[in-house]
C-alpha positions in Angstrom: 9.5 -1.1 -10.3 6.3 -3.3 -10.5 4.5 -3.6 -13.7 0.8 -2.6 -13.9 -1.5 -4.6 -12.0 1.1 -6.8 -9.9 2.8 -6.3 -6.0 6.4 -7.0 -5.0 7.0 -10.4 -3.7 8.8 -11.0 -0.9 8.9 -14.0 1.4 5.1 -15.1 0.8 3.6 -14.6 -2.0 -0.2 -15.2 -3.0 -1.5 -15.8 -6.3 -5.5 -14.7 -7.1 -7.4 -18.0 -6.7 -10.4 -17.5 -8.8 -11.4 -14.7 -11.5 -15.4 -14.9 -11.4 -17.2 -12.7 -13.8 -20.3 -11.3 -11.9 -23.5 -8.9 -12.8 -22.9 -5.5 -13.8 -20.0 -6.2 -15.9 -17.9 -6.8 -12.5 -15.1 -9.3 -12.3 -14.2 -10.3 -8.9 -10.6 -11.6 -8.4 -10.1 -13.6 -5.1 -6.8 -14.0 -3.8 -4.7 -13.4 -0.6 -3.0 -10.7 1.7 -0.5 -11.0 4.6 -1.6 -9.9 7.5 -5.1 -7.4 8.3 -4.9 -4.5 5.9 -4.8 -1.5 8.1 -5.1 1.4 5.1 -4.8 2.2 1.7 -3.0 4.7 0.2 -2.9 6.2 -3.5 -0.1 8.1 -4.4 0.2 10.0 -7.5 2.9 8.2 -9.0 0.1 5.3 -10.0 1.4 3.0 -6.9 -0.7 2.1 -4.5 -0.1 0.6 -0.7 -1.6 -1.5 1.5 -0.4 -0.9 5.4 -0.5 -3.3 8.2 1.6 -1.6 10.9 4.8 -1.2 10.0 4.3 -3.6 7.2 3.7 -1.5 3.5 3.2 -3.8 0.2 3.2 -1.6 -2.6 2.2 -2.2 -6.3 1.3 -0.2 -9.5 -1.9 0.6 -11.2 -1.9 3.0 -13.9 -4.3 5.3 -12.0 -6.6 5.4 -8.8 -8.9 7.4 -6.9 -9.4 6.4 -2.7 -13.0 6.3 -1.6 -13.3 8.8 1.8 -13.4 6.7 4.7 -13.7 3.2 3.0 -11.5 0.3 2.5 -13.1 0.3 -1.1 -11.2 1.6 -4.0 -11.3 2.2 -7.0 -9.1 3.8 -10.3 -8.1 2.4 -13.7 -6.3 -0.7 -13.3 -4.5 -3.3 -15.6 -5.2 -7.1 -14.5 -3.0 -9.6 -15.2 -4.9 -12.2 -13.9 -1.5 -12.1 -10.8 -1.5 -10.5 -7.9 1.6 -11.2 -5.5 2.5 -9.2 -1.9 5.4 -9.2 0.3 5.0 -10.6 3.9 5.8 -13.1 6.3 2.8 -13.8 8.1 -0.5 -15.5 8.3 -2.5 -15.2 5.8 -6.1 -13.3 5.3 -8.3 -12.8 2.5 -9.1 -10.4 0.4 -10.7 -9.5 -3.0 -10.2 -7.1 -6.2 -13.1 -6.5 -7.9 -13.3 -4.6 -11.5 -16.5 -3.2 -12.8 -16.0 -2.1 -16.5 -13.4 0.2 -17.1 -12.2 0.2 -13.4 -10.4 -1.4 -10.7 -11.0 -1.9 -7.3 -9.8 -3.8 -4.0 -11.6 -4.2 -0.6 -9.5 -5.5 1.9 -10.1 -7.2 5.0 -9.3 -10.0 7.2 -10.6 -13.3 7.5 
């Protein structure tokens, strides 16, 4: 089992770059994700996972709520200042955002 805030890491594995604090009380973590992310989905075990076909990374926060129809979103989440997925493929970008008190990710290729 992951610990809060941190993805399983299997062949590639992607460190956040930068951790950039931002207006609003937002910190914006940029890293990288294999592949397009494709969906999101909570569950209510605290994990969370990011699809790409028949590709799933999964991770733990220690709670999270899905925006309706968005890419974006957001629950309680513990950063570590790591954040490592499981993949084989070209790399895209993403970014984890967390405005006080929360956690986000928006996903998205480059």
């Amino acid at each position: 089992m992951p610990t809060a805030g941190s993805w399983t890491c299997g062949g590639v594995c992607a460190a956040l770059t930068a951790i950039e604090p931002t207006e609003g009380g937002q910190v914006w973590f940029s890293g990288s994700f294999p592949n397009e992310i494709e969906g999101v989905t909570f569950r209510g075990d605290g994990t969370v996972e990011l699809r790409n076909g028949s590709n799933v990374y999964s991770g733990l926060l220690s709670a999270a709520v899905e925006s309706p129809g968005s890419l974006d979103v957001y629950g309680t989440m513990q950063l570590d200042g790591l954040l490592t997925v499981s993949g084989n493929a070209a790399l895209h970008s993403a970014t984890v955002s967390s405005p006080a008190g929360t956690g986000g990710i928006a996903v998205g290729g480059s």
